[in-house]
ROKOL-922162 format. One record per residue (C-alpha): residue in three letters; x, y, z. Coordinates in steps of 0.001 Angstrom, whole numbers, plus 500000, padded with zeros to 6 digits. Layout:
! residues N
ALAXYZ ...
END
This chain:
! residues 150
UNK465619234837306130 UNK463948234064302779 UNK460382235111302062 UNK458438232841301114 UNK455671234388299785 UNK458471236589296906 UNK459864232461296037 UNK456524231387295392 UNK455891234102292982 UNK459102233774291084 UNK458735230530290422 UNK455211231037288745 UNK457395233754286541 UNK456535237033288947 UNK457562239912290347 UNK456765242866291584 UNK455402245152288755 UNK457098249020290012 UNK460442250406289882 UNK462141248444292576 UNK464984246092293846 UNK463167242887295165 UNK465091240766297397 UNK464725236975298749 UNK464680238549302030 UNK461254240805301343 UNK463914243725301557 UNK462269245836298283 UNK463852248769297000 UNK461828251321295503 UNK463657252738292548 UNK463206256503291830 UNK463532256391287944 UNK463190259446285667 UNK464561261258282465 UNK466186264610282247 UNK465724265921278526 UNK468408268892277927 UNK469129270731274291 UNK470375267778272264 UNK470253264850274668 UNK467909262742277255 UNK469939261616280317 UNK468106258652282515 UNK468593258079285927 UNK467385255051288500 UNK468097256028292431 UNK466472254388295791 UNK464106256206297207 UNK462854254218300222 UNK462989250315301588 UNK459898248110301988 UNK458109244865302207 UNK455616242778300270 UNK453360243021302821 UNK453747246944303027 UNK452787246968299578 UNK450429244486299290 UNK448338246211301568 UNK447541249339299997 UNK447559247175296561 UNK446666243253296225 UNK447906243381292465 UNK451242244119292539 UNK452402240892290945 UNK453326240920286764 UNK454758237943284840 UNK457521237945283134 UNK459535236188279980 UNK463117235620279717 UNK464811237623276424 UNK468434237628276863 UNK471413235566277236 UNK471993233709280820 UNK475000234682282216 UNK477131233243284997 UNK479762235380286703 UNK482636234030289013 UNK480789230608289172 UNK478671231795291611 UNK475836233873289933 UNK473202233468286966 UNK472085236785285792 UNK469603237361283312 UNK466757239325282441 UNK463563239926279437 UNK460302241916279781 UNK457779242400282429 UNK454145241754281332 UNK454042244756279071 UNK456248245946275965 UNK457890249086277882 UNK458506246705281115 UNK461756244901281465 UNK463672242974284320 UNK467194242135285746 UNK467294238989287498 UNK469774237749289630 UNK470114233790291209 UNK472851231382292447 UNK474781228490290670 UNK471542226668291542 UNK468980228763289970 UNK467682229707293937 UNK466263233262293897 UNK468253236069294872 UNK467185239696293362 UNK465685240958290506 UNK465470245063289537 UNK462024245551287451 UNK461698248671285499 UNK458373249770284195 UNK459478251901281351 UNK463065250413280087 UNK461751248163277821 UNK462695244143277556 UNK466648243765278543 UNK467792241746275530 UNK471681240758276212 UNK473469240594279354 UNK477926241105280029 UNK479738241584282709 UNK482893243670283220 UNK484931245412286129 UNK481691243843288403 UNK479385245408287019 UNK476709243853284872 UNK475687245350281620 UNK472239245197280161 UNK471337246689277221 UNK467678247039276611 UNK465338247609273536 UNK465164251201274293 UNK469094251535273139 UNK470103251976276659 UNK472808250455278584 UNK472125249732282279 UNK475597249093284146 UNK474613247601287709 UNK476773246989290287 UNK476788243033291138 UNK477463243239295105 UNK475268246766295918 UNK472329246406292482 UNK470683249528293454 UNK473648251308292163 UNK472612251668288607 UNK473850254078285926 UNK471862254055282859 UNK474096255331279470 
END
């Protein structure tokens, strides 16, 4: 079942401001996100870490919401999804979003520290993002938790 309360903030250009997979459903995904550095090289990684609700969340924080602003292309895959995605309500912020042929709601990943997401492909189902940071984000369109980030 839809929430209502995660609709009503997307369509007044919101989401959830932490590292997390928000569905229409209220399922959230909170995103374990974090940077290795090693001699000559910084490897980045997003996992999940645990599942919970806007109203889990909202009650040991009422300001959880941040706006966003589309950046990149819109991009619709298998006429059946829109994808898309820009930056949260701060420079390092960015977004994934992820809606049907009608624009309805269905996920969006928000990243606090990837920066805006400024062009979108898709290949081998997998979506592509590329964000200001120089850093590729290949998601997986079915399962979107599964992210590698190149």
């Amino acid at each position: 079942m839809k929430n209502i309360k995660i609709l009503e903030h997307w369509l007044n250009e919101e989401l959830v401001g932490i590292n997390s997979l928000q569905k229409n459903n209220d399922e959230i995904i909170i995103l374990n996100c974090y940077n290795v550095s090693g001699a000559n090289n910084v490897s980045h990684y997003s996992t999940p870490l645990c599942e919970t609700t806007i109203e889990s969340l909202e009650k040991f924080n009422s300001d959880i919401w941040t706006t966003f602003e589309v950046f990149s292309n819109r991009l619709e895959i298998n006429n059946e999804y829109i994808i898309f995605g820009g930056e949260g309500g701060m420079g390092n912020e960015g977004f994934l979003a992820c809606t049907d042929k009608s624009n309805d709601f269905l996920w969006a990943l928000f990243f606090t520290d990837s920066n805006p997401f400024y062009k979108i492909e898709f290949n081998n189902n997998e979506i592509h993002a590329y964000s200001s940071s120089n850093l590729k984000y290949r998601i997986n369109l079915i399962n979107p938790e599964i992210i590698v980030i190149e």
